[in-house]
mmCIF file of the N, C-alpha and C atoms, coordinates in Angstrom:
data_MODEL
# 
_entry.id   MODEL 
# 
loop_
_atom_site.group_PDB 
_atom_site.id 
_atom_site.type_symbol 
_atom_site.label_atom_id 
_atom_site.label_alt_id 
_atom_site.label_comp_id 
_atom_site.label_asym_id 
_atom_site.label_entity_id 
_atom_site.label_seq_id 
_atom_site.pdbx_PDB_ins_code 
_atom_site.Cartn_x 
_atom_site.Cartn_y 
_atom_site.Cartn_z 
_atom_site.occupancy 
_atom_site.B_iso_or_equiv 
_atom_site.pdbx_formal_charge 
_atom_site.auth_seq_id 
_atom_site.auth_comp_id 
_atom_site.auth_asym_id 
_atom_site.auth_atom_id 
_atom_site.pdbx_PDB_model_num 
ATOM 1   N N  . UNK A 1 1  ? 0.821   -1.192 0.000   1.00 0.00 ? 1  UNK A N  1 
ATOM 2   C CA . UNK A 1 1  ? 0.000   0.000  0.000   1.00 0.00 ? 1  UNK A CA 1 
ATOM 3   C C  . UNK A 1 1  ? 0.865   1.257  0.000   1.00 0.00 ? 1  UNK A C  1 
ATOM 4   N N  . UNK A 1 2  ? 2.111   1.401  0.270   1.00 0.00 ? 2  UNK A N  1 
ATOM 5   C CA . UNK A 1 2  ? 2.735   2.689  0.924   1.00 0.00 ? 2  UNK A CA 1 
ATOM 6   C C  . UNK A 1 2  ? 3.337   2.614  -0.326  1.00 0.00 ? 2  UNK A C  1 
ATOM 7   N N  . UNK A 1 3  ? 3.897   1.571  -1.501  1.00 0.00 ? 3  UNK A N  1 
ATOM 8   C CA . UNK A 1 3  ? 4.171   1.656  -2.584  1.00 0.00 ? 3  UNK A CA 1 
ATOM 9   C C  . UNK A 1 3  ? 3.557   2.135  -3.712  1.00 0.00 ? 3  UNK A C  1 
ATOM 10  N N  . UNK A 1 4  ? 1.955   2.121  -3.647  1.00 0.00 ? 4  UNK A N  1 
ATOM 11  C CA . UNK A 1 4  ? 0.643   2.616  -4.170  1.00 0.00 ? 4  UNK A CA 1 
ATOM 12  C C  . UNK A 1 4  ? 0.763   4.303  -3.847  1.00 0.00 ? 4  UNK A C  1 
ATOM 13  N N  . UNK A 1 5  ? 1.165   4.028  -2.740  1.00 0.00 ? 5  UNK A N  1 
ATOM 14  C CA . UNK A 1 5  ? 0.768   5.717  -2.170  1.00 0.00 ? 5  UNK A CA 1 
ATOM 15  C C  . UNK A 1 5  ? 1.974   6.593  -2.569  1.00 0.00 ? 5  UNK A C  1 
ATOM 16  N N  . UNK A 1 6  ? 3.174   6.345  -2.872  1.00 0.00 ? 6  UNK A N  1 
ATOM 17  C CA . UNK A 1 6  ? 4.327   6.347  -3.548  1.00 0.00 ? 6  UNK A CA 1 
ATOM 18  C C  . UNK A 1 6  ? 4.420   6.921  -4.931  1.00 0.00 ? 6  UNK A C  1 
ATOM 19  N N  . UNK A 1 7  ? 3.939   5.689  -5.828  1.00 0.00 ? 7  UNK A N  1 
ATOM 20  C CA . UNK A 1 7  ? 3.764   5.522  -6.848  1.00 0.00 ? 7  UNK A CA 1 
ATOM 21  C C  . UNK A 1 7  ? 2.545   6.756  -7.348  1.00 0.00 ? 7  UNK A C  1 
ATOM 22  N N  . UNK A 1 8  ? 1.010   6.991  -6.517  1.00 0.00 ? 8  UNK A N  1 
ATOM 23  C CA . UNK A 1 8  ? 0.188   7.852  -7.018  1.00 0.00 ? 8  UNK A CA 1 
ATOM 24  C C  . UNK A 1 8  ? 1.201   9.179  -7.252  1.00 0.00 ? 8  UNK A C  1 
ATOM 25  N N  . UNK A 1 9  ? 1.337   9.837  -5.994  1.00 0.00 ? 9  UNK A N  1 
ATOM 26  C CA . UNK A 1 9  ? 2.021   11.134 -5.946  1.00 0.00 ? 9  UNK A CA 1 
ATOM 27  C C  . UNK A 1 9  ? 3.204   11.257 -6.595  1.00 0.00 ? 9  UNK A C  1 
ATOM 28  N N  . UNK A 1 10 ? 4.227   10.274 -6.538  1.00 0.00 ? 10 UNK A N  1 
ATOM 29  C CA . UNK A 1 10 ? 5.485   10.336 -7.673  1.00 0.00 ? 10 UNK A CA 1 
ATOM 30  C C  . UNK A 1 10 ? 4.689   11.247 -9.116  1.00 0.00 ? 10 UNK A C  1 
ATOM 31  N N  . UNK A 1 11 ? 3.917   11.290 -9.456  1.00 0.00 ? 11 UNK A N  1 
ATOM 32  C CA . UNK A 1 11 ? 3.344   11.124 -10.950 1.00 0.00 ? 11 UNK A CA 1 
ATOM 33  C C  . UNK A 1 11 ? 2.732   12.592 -11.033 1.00 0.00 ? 11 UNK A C  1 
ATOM 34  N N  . UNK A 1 12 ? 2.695   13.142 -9.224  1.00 0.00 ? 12 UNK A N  1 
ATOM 35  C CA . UNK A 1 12 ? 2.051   14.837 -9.165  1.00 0.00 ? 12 UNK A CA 1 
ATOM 36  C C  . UNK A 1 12 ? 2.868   15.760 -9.028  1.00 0.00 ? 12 UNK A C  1 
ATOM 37  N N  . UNK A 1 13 ? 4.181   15.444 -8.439  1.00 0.00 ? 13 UNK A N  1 
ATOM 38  C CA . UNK A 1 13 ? 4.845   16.278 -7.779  1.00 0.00 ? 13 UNK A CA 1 
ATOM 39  C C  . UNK A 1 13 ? 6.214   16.788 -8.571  1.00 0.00 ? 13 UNK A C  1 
ATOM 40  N N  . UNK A 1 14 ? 6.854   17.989 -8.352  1.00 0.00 ? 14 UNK A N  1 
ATOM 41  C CA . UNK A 1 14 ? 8.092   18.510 -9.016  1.00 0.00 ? 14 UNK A CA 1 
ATOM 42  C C  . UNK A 1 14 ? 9.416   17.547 -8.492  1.00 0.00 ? 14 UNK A C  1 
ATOM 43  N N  . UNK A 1 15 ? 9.579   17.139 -6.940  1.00 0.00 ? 15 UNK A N  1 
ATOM 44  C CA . UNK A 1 15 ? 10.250  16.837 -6.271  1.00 0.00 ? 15 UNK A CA 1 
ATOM 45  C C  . UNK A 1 15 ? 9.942   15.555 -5.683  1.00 0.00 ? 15 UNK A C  1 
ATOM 46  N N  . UNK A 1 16 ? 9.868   14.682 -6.888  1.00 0.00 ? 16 UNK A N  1 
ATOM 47  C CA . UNK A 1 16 ? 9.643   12.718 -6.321  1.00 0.00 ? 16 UNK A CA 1 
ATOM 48  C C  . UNK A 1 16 ? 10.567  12.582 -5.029  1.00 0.00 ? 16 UNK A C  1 
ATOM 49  N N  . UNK A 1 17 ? 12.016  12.903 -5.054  1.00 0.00 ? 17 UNK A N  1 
ATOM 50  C CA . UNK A 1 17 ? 12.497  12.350 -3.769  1.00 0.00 ? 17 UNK A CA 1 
ATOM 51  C C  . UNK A 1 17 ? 12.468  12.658 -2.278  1.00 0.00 ? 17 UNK A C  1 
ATOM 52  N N  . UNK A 1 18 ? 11.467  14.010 -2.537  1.00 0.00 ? 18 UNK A N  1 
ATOM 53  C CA . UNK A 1 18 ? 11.438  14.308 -0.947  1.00 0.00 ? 18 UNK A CA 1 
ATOM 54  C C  . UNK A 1 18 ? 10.024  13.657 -0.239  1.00 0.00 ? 18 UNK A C  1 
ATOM 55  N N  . UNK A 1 19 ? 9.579   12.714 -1.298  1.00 0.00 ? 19 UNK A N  1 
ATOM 56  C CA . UNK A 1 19 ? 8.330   12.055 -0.598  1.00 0.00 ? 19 UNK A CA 1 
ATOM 57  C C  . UNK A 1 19 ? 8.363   11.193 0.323   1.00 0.00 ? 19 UNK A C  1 
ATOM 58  N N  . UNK A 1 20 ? 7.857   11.022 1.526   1.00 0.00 ? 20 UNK A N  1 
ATOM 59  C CA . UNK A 1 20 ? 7.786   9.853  2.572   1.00 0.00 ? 20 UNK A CA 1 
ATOM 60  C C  . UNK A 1 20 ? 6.643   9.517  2.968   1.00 0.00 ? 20 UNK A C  1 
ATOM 61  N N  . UNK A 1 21 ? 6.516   8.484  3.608   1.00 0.00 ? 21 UNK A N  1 
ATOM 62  C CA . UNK A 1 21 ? 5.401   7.612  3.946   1.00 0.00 ? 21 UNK A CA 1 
ATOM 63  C C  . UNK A 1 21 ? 5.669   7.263  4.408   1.00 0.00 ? 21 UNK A C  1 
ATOM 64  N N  . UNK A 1 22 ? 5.089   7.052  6.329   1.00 0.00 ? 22 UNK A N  1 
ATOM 65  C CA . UNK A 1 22 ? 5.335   6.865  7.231   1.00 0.00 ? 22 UNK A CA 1 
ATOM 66  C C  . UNK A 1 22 ? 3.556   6.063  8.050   1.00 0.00 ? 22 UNK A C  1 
ATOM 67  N N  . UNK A 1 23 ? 3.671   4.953  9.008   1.00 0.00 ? 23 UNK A N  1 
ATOM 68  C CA . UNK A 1 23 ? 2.962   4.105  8.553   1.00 0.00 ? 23 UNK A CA 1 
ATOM 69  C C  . UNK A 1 23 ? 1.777   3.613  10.132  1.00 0.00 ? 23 UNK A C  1 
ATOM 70  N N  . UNK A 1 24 ? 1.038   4.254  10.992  1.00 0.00 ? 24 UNK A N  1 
ATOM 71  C CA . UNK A 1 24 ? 0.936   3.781  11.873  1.00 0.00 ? 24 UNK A CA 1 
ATOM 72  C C  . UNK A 1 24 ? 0.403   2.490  11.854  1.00 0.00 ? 24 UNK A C  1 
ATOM 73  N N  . UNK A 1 25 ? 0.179   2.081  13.503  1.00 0.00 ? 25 UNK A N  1 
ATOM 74  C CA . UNK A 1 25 ? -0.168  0.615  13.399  1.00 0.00 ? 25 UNK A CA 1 
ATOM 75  C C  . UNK A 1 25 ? -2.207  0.743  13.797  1.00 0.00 ? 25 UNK A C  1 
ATOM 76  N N  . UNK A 1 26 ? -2.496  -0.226 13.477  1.00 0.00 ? 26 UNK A N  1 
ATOM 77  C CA . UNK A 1 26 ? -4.034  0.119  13.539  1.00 0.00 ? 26 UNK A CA 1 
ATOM 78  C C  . UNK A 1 26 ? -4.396  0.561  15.118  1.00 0.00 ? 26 UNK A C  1 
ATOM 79  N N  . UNK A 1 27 ? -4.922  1.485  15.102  1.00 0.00 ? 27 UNK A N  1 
ATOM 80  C CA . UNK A 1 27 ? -5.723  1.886  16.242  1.00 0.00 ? 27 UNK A CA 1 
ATOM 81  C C  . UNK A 1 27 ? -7.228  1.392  17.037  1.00 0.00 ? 27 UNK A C  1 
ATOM 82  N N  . UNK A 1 28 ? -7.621  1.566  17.928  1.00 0.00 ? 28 UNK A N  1 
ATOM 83  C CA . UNK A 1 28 ? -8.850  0.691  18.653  1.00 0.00 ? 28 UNK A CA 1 
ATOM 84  C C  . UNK A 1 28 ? -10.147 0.509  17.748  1.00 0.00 ? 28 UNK A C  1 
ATOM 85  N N  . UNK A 1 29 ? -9.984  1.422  16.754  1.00 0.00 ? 29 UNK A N  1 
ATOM 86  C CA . UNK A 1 29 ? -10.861 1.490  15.462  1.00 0.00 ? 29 UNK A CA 1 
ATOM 87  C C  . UNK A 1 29 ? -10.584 0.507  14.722  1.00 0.00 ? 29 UNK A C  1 
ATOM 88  N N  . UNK A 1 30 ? -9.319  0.113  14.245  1.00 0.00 ? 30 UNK A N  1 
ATOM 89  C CA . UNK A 1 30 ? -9.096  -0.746 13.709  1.00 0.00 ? 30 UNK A CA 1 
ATOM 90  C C  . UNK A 1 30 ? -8.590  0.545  12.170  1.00 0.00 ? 30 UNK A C  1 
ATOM 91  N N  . UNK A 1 31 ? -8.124  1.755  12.122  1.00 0.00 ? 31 UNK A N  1 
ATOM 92  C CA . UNK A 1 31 ? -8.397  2.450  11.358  1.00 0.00 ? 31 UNK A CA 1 
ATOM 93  C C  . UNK A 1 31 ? -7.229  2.672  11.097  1.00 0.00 ? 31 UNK A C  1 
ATOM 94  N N  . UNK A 1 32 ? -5.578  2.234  9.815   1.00 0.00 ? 32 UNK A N  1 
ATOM 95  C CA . UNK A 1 32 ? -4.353  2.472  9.615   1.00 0.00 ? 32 UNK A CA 1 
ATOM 96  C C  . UNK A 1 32 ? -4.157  3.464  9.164   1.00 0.00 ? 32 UNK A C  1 
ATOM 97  N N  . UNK A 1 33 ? -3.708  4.758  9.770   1.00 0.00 ? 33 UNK A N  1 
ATOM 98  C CA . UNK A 1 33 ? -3.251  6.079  9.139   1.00 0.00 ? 33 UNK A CA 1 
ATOM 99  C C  . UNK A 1 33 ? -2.274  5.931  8.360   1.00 0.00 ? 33 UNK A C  1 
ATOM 100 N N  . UNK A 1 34 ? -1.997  6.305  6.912   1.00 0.00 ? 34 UNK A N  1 
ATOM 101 C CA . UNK A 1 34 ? -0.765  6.562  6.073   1.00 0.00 ? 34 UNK A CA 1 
ATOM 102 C C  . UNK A 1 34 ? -0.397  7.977  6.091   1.00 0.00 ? 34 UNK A C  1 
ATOM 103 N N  . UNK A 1 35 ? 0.548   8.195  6.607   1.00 0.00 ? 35 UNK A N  1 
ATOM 104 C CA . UNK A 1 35 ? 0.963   9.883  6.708   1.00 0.00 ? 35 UNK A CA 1 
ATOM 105 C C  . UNK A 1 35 ? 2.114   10.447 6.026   1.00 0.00 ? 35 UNK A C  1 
ATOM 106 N N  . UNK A 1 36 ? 1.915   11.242 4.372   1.00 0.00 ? 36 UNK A N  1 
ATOM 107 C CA . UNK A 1 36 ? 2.474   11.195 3.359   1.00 0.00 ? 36 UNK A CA 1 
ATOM 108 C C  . UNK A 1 36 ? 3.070   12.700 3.791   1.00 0.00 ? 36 UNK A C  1 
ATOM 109 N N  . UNK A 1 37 ? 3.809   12.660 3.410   1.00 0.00 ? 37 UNK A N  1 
ATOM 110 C CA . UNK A 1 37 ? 5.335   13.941 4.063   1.00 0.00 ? 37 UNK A CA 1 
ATOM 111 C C  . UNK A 1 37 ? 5.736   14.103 2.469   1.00 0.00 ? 37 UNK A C  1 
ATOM 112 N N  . UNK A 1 38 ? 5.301   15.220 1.539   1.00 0.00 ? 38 UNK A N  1 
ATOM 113 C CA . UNK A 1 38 ? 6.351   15.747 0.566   1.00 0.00 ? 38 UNK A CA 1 
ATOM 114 C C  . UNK A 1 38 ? 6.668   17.158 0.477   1.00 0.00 ? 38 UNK A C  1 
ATOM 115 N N  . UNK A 1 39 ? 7.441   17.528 -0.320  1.00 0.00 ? 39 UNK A N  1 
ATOM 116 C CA . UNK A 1 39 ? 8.044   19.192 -0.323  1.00 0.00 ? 39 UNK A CA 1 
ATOM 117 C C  . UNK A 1 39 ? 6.947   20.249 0.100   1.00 0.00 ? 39 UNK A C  1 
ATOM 118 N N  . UNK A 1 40 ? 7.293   21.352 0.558   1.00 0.00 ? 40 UNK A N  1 
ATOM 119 C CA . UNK A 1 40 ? 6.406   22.590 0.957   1.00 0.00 ? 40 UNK A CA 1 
ATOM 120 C C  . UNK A 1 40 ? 6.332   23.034 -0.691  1.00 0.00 ? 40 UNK A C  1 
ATOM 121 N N  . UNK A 1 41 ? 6.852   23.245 -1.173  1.00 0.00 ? 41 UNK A N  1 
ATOM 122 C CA . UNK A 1 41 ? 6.327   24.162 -3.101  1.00 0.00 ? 41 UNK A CA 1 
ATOM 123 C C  . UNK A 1 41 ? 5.263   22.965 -3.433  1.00 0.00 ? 41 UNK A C  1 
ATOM 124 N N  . UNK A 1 42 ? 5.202   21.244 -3.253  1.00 0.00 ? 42 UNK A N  1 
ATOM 125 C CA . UNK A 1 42 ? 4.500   20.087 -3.999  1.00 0.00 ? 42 UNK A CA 1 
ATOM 126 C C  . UNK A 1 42 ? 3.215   20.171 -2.925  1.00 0.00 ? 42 UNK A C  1 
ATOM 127 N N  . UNK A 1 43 ? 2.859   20.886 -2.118  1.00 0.00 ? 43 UNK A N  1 
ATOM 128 C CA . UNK A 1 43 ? 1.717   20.396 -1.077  1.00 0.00 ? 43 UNK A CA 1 
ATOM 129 C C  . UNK A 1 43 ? 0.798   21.034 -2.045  1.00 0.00 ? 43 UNK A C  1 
ATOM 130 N N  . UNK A 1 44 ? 0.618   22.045 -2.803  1.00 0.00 ? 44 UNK A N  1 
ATOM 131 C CA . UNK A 1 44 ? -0.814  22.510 -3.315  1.00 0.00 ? 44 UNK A CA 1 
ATOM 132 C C  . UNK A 1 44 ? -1.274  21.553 -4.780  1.00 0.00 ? 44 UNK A C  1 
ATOM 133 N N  . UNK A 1 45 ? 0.144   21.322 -5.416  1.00 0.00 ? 45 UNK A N  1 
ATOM 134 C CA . UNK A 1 45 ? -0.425  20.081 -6.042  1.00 0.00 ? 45 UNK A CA 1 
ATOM 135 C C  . UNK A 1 45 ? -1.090  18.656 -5.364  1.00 0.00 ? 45 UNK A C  1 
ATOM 136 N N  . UNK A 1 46 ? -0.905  18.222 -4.372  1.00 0.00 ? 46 UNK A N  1 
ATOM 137 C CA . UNK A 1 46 ? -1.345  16.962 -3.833  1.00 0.00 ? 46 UNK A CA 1 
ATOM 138 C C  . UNK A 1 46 ? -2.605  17.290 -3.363  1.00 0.00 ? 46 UNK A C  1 
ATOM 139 N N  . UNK A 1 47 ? -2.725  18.211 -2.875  1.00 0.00 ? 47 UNK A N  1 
ATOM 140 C CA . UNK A 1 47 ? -4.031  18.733 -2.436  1.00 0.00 ? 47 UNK A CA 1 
ATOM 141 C C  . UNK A 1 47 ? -5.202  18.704 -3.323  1.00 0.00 ? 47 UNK A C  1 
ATOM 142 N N  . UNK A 1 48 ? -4.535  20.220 -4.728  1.00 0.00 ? 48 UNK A N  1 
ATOM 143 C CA . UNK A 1 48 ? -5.929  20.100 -5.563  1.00 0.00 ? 48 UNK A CA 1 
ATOM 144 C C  . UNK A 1 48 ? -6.418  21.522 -4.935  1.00 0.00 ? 48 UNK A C  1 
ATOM 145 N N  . UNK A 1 49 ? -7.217  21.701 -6.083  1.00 0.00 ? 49 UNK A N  1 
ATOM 146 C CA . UNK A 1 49 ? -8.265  22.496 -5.903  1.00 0.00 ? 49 UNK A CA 1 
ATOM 147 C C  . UNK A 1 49 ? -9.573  22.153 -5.404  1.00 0.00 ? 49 UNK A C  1 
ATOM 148 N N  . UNK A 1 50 ? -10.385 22.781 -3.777  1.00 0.00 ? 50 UNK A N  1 
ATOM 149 C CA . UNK A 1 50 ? -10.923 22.126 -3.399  1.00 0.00 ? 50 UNK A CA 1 
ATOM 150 C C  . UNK A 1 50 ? -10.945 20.851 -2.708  1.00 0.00 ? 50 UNK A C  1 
ATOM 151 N N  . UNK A 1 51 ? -9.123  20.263 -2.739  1.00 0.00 ? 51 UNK A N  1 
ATOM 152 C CA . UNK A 1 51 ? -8.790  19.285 -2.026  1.00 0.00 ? 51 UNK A CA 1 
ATOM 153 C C  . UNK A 1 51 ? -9.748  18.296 -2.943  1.00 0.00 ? 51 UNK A C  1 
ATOM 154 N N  . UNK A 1 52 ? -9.915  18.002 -4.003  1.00 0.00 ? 52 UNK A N  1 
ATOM 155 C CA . UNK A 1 52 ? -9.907  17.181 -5.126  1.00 0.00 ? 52 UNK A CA 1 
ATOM 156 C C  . UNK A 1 52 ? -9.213  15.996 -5.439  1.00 0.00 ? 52 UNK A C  1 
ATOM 157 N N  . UNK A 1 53 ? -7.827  16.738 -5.468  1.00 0.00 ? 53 UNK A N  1 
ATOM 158 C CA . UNK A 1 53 ? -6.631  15.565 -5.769  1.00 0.00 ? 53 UNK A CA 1 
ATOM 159 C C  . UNK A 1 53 ? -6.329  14.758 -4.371  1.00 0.00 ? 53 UNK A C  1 
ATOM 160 N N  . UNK A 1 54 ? -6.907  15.292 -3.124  1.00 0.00 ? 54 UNK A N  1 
ATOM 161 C CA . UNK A 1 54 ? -6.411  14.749 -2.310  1.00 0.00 ? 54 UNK A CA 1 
ATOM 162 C C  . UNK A 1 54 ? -7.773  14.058 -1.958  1.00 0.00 ? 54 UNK A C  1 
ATOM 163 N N  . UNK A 1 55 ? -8.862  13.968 -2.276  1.00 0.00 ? 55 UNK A N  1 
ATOM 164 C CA . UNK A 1 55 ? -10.345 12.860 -1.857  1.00 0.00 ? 55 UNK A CA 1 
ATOM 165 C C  . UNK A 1 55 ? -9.860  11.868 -2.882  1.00 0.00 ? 55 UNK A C  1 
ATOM 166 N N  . UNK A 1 56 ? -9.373  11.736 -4.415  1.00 0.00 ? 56 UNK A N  1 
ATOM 167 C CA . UNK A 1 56 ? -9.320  10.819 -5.108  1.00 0.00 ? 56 UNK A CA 1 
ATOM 168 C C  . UNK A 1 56 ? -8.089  9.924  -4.962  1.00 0.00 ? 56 UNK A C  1 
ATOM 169 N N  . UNK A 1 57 ? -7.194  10.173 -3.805  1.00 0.00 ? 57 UNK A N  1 
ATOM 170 C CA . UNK A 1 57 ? -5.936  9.767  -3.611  1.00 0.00 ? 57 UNK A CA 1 
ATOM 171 C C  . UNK A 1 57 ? -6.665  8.658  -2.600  1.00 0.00 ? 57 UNK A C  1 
ATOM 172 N N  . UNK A 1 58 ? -7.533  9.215  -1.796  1.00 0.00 ? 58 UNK A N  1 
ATOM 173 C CA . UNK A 1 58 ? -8.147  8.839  -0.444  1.00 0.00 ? 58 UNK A CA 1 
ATOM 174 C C  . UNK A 1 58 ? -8.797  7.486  -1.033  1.00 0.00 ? 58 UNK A C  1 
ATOM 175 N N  . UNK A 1 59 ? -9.574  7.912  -2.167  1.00 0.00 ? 59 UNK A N  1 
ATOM 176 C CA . UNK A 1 59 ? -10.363 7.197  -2.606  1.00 0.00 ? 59 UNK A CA 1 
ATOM 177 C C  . UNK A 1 59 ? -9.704  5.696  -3.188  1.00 0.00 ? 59 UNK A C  1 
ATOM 178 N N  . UNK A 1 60 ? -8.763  6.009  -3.851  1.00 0.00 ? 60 UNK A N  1 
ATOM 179 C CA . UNK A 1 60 ? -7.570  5.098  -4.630  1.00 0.00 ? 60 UNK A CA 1 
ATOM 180 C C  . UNK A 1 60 ? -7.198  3.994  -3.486  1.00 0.00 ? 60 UNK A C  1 
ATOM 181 N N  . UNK A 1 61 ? -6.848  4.825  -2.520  1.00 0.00 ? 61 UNK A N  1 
ATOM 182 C CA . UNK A 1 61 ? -6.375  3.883  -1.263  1.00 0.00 ? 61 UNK A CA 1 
ATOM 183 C C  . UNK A 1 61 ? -6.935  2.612  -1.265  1.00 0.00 ? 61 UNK A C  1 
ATOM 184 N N  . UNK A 1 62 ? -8.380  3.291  -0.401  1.00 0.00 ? 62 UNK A N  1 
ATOM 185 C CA . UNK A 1 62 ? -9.404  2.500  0.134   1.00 0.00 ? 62 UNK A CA 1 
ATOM 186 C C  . UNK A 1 62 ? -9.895  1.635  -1.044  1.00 0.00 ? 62 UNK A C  1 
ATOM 187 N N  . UNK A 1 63 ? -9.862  2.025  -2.351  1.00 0.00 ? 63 UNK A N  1 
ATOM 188 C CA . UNK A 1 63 ? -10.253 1.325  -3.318  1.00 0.00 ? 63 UNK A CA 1 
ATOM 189 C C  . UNK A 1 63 ? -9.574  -0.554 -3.181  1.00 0.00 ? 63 UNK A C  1 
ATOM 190 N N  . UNK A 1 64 ? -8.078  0.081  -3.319  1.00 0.00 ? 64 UNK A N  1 
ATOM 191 C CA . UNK A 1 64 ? -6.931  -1.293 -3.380  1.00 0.00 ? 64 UNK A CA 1 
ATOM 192 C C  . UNK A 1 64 ? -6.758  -1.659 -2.153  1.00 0.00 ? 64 UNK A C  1 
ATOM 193 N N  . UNK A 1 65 ? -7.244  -1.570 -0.993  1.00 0.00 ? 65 UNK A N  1 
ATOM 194 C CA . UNK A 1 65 ? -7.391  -2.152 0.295   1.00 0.00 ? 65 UNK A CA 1 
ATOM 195 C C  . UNK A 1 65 ? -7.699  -3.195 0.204   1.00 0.00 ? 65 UNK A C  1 
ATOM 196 N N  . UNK A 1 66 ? -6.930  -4.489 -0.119  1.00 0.00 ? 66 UNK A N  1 
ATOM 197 C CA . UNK A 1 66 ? -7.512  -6.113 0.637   1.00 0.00 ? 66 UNK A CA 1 
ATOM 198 C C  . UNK A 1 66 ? -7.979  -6.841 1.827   1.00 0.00 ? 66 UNK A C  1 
ATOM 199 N N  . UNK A 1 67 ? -7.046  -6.000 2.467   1.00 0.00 ? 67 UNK A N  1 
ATOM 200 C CA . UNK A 1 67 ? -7.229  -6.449 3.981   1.00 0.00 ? 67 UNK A CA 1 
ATOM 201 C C  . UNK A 1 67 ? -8.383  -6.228 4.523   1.00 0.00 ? 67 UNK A C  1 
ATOM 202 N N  . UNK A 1 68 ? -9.401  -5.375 4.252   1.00 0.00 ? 68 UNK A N  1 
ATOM 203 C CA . UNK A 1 68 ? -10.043 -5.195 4.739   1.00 0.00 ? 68 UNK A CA 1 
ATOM 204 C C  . UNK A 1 68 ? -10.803 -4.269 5.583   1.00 0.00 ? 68 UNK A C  1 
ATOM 205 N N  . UNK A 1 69 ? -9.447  -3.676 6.557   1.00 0.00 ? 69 UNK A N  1 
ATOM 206 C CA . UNK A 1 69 ? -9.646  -2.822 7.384   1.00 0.00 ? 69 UNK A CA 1 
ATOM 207 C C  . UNK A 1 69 ? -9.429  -1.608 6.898   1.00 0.00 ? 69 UNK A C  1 
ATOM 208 N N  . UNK A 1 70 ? -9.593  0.032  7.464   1.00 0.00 ? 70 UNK A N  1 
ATOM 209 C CA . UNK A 1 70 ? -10.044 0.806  7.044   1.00 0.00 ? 70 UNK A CA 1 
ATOM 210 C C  . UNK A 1 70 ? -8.715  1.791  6.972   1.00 0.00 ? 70 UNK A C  1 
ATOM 211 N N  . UNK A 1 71 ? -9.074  2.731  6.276   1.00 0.00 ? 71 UNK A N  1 
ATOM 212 C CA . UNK A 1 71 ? -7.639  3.137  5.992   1.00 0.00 ? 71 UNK A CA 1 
ATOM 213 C C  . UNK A 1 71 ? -7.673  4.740  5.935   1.00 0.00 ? 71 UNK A C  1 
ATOM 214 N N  . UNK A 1 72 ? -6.476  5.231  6.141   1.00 0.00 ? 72 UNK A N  1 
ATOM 215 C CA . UNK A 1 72 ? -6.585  7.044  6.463   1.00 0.00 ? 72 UNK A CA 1 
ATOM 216 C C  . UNK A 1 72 ? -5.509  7.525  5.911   1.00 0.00 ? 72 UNK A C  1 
ATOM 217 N N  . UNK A 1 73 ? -5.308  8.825  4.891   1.00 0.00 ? 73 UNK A N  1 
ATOM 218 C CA . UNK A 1 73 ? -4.223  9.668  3.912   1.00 0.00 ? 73 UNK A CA 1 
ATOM 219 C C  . UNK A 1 73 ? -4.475  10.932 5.093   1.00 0.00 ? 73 UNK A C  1 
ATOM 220 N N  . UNK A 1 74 ? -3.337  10.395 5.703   1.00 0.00 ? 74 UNK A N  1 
ATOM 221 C CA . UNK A 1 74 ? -2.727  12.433 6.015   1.00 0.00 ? 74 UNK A CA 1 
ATOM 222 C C  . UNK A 1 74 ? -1.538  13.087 5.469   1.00 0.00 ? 74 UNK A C  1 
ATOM 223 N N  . UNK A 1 75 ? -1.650  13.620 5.048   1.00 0.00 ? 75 UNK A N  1 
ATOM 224 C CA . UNK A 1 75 ? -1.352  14.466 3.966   1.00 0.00 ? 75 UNK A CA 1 
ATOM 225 C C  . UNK A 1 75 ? -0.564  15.884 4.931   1.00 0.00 ? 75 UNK A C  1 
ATOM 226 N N  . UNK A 1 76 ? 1.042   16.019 4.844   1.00 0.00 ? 76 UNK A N  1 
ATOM 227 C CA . UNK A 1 76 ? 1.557   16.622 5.918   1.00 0.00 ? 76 UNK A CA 1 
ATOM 228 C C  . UNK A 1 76 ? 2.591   16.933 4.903   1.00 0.00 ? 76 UNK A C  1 
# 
């Protein structure tokens, strides 16, 4: 999944190598936060207008989720 999440934004941003993904472990929800860290100039592209690019990123996630359990893009 963090390779997915990788791979989406690689494809938005000016600065592919300052991207990270950092990964918590599920919470009492059962709910895995992915918390995506790229450049300060690349944050308004990931975002979107209206935060657009960043519901269909959300969406992408949860789409390719096998496991099951539920899943969260913070976007930092």
């Amino acid at each position: 999944m963090t390779d997915l999440l990788v791979t989406i934004v690689s494809g938005l941003v000016s600065e592919p190598e300052n991207i990270s993904v950092t990964v918590d472990e599920p919470n009492e929800e059962g709910v895995t936060v992915y918390h995506l860290h790229v450049a300060e100039c690349d944050m308004g592209r990931v975002i979107g207008k209206q935060g657009r690019i960043a519901k269909a990123i959300r969406v992408v996630m949860r789409a390719a989720n096998r496991d099951g359990g539920k899943i969260s893009v913070e976007i930092e």
